[in-house]
N, CA, C and O of each residue as an XYZ file, in Angstrom:
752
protein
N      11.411     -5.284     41.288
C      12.321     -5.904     40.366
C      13.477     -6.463     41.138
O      13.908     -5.958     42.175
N      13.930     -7.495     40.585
C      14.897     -8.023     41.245
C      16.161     -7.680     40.273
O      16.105     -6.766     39.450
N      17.408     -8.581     40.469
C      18.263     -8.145     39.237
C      17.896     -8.823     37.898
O      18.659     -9.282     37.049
N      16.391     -8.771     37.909
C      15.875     -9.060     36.381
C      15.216     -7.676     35.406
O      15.158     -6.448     35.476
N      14.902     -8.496     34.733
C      14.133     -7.530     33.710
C      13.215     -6.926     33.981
O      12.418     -7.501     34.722
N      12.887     -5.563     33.551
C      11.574     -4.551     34.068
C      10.501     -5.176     33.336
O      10.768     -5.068     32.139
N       9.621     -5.662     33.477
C       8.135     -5.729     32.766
C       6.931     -4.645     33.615
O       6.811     -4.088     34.706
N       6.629     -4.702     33.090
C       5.349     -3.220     32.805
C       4.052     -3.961     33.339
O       3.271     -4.316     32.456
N       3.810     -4.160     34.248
C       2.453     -5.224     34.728
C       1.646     -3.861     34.934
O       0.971     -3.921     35.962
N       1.547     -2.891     34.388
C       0.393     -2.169     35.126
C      -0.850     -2.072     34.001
O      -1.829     -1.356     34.213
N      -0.769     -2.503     33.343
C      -2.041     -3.328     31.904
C      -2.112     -1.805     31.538
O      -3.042     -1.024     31.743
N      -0.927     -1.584     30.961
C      -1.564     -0.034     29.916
C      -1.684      0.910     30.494
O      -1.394      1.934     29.876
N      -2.145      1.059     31.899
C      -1.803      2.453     32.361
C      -0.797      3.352     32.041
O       0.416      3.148     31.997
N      -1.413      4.355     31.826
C      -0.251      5.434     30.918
C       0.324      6.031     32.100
O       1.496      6.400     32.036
N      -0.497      6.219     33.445
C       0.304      7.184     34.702
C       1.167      6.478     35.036
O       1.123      5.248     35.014
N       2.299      7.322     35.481
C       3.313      6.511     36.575
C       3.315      7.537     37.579
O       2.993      8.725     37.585
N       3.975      6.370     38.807
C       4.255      6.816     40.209
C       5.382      7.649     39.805
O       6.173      7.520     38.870
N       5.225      8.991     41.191
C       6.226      9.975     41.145
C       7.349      9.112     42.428
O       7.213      8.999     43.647
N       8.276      8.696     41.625
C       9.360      8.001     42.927
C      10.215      9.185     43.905
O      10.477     10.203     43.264
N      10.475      9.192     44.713
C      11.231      9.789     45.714
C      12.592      8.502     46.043
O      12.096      7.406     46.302
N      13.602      8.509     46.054
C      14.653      8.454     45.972
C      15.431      8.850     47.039
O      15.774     10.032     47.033
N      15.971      7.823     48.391
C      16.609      8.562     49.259
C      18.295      7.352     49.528
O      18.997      6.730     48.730
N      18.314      7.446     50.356
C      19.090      6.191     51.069
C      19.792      6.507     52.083
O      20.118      7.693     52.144
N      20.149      5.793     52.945
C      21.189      6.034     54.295
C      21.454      4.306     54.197
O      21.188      3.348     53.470
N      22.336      4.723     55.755
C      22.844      3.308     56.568
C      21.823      2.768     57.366
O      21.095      3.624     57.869
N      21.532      1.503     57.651
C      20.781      0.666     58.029
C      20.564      1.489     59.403
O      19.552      2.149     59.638
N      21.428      1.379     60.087
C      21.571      1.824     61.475
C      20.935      3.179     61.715
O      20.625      3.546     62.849
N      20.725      3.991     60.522
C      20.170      5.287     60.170
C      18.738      5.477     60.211
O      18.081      6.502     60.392
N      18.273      3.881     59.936
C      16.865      4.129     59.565
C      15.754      3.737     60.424
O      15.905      2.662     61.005
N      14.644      4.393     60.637
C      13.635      3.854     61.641
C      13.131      1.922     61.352
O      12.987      1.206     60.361
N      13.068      1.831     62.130
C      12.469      0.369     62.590
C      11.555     -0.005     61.644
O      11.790     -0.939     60.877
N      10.359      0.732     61.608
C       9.548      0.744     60.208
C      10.460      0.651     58.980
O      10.529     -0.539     58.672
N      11.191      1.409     58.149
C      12.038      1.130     57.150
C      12.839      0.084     57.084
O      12.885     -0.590     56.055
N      13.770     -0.279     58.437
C      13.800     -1.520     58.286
C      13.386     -2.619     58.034
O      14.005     -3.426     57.341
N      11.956     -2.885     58.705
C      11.081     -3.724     57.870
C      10.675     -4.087     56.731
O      10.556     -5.152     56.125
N      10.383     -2.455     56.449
C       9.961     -2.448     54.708
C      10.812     -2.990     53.946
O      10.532     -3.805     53.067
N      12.481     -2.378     54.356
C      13.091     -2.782     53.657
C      13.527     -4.658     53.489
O      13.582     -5.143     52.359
N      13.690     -5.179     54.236
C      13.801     -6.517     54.643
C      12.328     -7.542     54.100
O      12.407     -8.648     53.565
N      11.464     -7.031     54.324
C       9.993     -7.180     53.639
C      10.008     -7.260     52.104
O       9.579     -8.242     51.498
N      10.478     -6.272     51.564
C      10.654     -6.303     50.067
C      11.268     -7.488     49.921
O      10.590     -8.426     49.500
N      12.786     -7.712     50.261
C      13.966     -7.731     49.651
C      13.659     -9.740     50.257
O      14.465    -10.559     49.815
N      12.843    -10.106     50.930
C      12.492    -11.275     50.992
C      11.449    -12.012     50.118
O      11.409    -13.130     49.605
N      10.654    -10.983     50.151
C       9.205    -11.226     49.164
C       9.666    -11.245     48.033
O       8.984    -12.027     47.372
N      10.771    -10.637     47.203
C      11.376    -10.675     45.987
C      12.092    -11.781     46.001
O      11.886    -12.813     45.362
N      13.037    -11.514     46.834
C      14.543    -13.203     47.138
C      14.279    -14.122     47.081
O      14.607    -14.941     46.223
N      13.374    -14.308     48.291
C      12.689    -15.687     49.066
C      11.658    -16.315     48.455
O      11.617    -17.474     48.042
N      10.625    -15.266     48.418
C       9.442    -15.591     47.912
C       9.449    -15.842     46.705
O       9.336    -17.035     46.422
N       9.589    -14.796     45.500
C       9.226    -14.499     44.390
C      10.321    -15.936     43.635
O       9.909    -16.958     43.088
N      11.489    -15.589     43.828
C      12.442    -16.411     43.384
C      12.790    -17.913     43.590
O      12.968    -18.739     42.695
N      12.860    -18.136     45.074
C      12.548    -19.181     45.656
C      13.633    -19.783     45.977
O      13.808    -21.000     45.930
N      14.924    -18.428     46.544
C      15.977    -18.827     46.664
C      15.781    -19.396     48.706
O      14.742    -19.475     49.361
N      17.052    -19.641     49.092
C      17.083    -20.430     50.552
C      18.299    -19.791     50.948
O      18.735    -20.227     52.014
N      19.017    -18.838     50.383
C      19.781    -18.563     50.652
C      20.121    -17.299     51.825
O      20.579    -16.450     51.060
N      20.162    -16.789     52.948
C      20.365    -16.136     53.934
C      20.540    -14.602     53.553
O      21.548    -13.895     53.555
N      18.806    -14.243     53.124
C      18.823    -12.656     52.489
C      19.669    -11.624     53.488
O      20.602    -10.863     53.232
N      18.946    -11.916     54.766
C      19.822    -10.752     55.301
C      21.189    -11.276     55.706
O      21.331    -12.403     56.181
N      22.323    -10.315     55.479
C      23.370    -10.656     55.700
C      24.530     -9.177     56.665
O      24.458     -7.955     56.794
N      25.282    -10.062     57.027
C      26.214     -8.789     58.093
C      26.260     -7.376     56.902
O      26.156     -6.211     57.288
N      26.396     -7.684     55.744
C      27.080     -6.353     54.786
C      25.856     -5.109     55.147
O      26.158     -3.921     55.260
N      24.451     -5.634     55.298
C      23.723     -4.764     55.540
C      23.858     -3.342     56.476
O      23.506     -2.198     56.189
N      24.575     -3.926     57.834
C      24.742     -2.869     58.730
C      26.133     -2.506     58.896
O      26.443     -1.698     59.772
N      27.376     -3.256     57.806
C      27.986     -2.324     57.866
C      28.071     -1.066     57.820
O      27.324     -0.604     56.958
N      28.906      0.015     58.608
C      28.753      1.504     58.617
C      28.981      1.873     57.086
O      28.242      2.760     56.660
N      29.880      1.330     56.215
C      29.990      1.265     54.946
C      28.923      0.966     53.821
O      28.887      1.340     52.649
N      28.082      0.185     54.541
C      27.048     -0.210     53.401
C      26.011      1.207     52.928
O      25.846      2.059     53.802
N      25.525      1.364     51.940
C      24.561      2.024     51.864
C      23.383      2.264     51.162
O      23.497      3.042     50.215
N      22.392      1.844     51.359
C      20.866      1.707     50.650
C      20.143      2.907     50.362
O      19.739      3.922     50.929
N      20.155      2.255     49.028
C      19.089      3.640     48.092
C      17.639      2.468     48.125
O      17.412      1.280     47.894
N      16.975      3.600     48.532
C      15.391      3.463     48.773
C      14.632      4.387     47.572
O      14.960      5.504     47.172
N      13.353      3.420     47.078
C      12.696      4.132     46.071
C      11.551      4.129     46.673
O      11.131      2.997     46.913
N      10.730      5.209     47.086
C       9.685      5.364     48.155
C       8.247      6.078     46.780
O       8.537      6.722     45.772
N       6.901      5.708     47.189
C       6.038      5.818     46.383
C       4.992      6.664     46.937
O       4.458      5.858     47.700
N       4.277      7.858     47.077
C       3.149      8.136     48.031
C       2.327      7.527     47.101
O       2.356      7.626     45.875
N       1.611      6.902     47.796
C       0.439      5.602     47.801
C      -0.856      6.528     47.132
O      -1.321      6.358     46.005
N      -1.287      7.505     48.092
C      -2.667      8.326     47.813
C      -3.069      8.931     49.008
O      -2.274      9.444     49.795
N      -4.676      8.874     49.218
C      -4.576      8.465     50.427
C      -6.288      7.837     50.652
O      -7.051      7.693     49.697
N      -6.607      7.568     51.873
C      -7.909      6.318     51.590
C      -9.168      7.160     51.297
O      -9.063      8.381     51.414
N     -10.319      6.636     50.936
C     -10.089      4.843     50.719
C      -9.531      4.892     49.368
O      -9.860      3.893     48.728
N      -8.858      5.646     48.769
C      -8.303      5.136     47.352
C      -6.790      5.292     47.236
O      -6.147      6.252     46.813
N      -6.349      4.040     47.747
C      -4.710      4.306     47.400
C      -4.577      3.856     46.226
O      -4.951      2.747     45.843
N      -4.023      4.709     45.570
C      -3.997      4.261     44.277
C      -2.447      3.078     44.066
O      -2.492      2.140     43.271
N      -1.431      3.321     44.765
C      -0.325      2.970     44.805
C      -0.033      1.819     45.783
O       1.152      1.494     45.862
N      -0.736      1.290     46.383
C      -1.181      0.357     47.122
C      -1.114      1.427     48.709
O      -1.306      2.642     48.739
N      -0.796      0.553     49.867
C      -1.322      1.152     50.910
C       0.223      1.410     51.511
O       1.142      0.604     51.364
N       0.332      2.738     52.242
C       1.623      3.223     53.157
C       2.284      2.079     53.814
O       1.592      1.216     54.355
N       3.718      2.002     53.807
C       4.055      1.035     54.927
C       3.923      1.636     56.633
O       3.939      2.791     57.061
N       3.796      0.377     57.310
C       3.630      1.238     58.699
C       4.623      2.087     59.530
O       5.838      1.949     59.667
N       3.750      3.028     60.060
C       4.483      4.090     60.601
C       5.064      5.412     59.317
O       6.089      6.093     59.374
N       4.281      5.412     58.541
C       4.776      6.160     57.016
C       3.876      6.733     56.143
O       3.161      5.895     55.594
N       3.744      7.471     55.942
C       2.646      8.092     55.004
C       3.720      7.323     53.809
O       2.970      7.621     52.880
N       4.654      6.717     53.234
C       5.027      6.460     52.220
C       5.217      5.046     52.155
O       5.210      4.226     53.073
N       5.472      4.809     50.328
C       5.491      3.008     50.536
C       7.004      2.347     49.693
O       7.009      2.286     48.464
N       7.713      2.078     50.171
C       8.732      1.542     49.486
C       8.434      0.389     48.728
O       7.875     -0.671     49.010
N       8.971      0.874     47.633
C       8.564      0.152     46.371
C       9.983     -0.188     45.628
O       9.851     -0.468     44.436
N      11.298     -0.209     46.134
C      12.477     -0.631     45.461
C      13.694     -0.455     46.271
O      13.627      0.487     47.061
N      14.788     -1.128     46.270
C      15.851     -0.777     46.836
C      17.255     -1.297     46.321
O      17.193     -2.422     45.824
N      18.140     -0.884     46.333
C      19.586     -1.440     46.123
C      20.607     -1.089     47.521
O      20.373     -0.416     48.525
N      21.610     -1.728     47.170
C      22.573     -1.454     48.338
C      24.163     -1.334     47.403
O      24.393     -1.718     46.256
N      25.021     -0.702     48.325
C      26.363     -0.462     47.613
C      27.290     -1.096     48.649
O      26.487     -1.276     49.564
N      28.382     -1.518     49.062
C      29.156     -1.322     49.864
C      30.473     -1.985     49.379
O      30.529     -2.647     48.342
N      31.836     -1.695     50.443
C      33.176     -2.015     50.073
C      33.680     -0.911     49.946
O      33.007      0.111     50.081
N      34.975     -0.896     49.659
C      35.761      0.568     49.435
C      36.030      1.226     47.839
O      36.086      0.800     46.686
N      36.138      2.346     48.453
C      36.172      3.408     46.912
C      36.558      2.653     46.047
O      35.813      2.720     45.069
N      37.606      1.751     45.885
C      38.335      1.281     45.004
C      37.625      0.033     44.281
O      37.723     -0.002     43.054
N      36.856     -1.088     44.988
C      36.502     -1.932     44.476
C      34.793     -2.225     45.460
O      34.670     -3.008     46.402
N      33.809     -1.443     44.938
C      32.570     -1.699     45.371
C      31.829     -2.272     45.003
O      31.939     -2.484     43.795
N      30.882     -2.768     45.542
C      29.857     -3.952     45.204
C      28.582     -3.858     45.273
O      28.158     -4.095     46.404
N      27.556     -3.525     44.266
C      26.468     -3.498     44.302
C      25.809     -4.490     44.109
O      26.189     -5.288     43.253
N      24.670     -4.718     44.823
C      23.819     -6.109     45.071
C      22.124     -5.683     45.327
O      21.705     -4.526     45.303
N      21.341     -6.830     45.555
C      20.141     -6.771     46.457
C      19.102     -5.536     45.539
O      18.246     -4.830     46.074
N      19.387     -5.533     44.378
C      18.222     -4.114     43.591
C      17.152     -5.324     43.594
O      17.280     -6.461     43.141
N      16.084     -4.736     44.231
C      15.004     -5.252     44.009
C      13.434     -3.946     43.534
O      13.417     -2.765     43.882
N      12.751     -4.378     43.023
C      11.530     -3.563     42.905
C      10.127     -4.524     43.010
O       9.906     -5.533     42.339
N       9.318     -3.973     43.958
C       8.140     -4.529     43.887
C       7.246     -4.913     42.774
O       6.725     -3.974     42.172
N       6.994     -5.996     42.423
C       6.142     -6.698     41.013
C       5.140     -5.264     40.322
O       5.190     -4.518     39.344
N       4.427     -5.439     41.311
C       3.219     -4.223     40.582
C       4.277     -2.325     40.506
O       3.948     -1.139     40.543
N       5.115     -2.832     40.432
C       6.345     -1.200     39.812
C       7.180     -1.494     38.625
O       7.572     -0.719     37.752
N       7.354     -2.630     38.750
C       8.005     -2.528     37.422
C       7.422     -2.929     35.893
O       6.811     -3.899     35.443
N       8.019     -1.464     35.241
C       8.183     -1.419     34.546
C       8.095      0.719     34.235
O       7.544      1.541     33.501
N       8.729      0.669     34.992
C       8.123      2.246     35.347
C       9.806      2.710     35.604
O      10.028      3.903     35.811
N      10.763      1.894     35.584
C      12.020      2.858     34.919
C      12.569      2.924     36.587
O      13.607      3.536     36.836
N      11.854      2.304     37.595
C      12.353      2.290     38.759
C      13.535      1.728     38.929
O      14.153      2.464     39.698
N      14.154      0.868     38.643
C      14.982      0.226     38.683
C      16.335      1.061     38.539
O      17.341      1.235     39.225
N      15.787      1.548     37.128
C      17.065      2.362     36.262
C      17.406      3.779     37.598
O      18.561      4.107     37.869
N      15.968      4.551     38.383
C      16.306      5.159     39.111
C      17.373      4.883     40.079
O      18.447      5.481     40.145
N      16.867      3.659     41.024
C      17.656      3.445     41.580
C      19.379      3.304     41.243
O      20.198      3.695     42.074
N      19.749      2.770     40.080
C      21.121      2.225     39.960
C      21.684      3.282     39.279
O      22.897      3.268     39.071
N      20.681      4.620     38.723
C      21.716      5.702     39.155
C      21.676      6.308     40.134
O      22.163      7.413     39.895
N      21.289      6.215     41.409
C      21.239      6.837     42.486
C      22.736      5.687     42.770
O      23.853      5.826     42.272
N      22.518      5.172     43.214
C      24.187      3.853     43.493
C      24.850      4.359     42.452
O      25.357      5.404     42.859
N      25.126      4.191     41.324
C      26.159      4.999     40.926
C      26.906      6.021     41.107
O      28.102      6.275     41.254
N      25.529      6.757     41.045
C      25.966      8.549     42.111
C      26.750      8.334     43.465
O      27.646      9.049     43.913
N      26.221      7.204     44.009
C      27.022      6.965     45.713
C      28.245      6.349     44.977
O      29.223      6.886     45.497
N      28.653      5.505     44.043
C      29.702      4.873     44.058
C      30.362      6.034     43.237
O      31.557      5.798     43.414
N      30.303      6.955     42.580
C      30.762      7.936     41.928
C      31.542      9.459     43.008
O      32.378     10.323     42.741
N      30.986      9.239     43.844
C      30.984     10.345     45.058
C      32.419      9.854     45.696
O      33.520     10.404     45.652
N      31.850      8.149     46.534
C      32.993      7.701     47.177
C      34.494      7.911     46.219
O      35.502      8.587     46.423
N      34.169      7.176     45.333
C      35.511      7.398     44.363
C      36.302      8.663     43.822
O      37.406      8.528     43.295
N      35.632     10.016     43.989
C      36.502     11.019     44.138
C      37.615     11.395     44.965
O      38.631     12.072     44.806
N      36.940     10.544     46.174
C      38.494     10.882     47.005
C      39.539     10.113     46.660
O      40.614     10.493     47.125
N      39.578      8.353     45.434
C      40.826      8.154     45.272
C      41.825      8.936     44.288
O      41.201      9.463     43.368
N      42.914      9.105     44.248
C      44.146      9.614     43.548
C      43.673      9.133     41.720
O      44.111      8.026     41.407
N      43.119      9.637     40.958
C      43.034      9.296     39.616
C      44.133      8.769     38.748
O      43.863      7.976     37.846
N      45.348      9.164     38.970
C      46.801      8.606     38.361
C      47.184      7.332     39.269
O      47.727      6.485     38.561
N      47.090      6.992     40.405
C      47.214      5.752     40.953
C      46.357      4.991     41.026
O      46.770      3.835     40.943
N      44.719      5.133     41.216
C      43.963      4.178     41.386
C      42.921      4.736     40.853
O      42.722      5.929     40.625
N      41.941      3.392     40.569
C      41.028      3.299     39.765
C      39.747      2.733     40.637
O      39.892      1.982     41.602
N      38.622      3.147     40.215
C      37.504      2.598     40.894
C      36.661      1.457     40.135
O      36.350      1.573     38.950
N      36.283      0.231     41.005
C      35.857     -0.595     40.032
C      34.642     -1.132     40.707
O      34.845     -1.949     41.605
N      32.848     -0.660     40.293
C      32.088     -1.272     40.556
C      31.814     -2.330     40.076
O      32.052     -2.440     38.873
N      31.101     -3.743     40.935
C      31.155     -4.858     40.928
C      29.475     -5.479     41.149
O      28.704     -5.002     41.982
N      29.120     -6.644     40.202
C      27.745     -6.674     40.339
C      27.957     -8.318     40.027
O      29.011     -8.655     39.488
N      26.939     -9.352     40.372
C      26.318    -10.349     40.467
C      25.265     -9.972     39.708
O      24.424     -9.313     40.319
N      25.012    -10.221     38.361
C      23.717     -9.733     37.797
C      23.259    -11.172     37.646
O      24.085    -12.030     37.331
N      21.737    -11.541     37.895
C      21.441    -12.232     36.831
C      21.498    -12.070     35.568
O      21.338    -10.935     35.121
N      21.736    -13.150     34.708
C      22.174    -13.322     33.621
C      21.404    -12.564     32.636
O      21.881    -11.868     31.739
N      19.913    -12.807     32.939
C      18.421    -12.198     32.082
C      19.171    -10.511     32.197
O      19.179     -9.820     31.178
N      19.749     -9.987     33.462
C      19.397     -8.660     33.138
C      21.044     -7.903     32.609
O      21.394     -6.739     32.802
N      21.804     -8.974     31.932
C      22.787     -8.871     31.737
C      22.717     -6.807     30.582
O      23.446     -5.819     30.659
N      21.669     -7.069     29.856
C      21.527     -6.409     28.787
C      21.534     -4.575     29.540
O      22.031     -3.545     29.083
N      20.884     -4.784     30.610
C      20.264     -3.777     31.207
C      21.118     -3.065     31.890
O      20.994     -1.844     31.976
N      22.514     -4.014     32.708
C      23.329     -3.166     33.261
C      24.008     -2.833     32.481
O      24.422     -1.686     32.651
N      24.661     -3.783     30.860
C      25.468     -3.046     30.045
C      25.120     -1.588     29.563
O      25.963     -0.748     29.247
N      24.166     -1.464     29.557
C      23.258      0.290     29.176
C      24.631      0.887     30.165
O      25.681      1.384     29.759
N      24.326      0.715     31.127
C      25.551      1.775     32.126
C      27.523      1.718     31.671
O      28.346      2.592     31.946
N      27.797      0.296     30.874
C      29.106      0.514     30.689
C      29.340     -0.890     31.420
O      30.372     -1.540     31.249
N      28.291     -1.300     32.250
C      28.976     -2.675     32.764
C      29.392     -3.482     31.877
O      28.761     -3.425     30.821
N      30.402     -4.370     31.933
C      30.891     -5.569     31.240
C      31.068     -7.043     31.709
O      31.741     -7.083     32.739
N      30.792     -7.891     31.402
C      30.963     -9.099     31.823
C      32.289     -9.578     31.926
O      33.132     -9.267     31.084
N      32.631    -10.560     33.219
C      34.127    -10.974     33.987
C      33.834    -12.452     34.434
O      33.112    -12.837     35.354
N      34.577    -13.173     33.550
C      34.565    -14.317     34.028
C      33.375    -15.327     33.040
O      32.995    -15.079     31.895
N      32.977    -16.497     33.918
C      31.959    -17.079     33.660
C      30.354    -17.449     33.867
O      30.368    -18.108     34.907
N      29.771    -17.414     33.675
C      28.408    -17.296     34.399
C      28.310    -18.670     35.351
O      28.872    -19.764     35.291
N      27.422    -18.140     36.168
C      27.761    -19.663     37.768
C      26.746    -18.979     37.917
O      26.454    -17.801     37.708
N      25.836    -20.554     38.615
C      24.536    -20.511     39.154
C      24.568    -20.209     40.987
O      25.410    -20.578     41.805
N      23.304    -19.404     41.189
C      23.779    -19.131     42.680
C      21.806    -19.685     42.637
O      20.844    -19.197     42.043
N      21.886    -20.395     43.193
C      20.479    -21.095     43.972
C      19.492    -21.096     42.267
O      18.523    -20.426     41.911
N      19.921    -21.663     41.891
C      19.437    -22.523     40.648
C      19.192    -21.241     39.649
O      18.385    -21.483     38.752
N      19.693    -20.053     39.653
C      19.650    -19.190     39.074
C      20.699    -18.688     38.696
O      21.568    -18.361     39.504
N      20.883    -18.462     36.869
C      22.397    -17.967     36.457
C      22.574    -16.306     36.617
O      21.859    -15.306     36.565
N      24.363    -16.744     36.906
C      24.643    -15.161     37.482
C      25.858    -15.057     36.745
O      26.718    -15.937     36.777
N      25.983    -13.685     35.879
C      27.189    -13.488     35.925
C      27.832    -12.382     36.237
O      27.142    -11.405     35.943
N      28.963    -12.068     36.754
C      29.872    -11.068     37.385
C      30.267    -10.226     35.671
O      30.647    -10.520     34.538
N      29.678     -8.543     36.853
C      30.087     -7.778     35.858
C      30.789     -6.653     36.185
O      30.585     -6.442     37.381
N      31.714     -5.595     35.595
C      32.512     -4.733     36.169
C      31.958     -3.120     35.590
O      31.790     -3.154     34.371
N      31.805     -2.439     35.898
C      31.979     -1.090     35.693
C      32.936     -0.224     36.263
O      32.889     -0.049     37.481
N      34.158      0.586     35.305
C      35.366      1.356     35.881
C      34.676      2.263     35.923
O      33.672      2.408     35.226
N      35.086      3.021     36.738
C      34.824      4.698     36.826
C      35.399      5.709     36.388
O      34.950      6.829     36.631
């Protein structure tokens, strides 16, 4: 999923994948995960969407940034049921988001989920796992002086989906690579 809507492509299957849920800093993660992760997050961006716009970007390896990973065990052969491990992994990443900026005003971006997962509530995992990180950081500010304010670029389609959490819309909607976006806020 990207920052769109969950659809359910798995034709009626009643099972769902058991997700595992982790995240670190870029710099944290093996070479393999890097891939995966960069792999997704193009095949969704680039590919799926058909944006041109420069997926990977410096915010990634800031020491500040931090990616929640939604990881899938596949099976194992010849019947993966979940498609096949990424390399170097008995596991397969199947979603990711990123957080970064300071306690006070953070920015979540880049939730993507692989086509054949959504509709399986992955999404929603992930962006409370980022919440939880943006919820954590923000304890250490002073509650009577400052306030924490997560920050999102939603597409417009999934406007409905982040309001579930309290997000609100700021501003006007503006197209970013022929696709409408609008800026939304969640206080803490």
């Amino acid at each position: 999923m990207t920052d769109t809507q969950e659809t359910n492509v798995t034709s009626g299957t009643a099972e769902t994948p058991e997700i595992h849920i982790t995240g670190k800093q870029l710099l944290a993660m093996q070479p393999g995960q890097v891939h995966a992760l960069y792999k997704l997050r193009v095949d969704t961006f680039i590919n799926e969407q058909h944006t041109s716009f420069a997926e990977i970007d410096d915010a990634d390896a800031e020491p500040g940034t931090h990616h929640v990973l939604a990881y899938v065990h596949p099976g194992h052969a010849p019947n993966y049921k979940w498609g096949t491990p990424d390399p170097g992994s008995p596991l397969k990443l199947v979603g990711t988001a990123r957080i970064f900026g300071p306690a006070e005003e953070q920015q979540v971006g880049r939730l993507a989920v692989l086509p054949e997962f959504r509709g399986f509530g992955i999404a929603r995992q992930i962006v409370d796992a980022t919440l939880e990180v943006a919820r954590g950081r923000a304890a250490a500010l002073d509650p009577v002086t400052q306030k924490a304010v997560v920050k999102i670029e939603a597409q417009v389609a999934t406007q409905p989906f982040y309001a579930s959490y309290g997000f609100e819309p700021v501003g006007e909607p503006f197209t970013v690579e022929g696709i409408e976006h609008q800026e939304m806020h969640l206080t803490l």
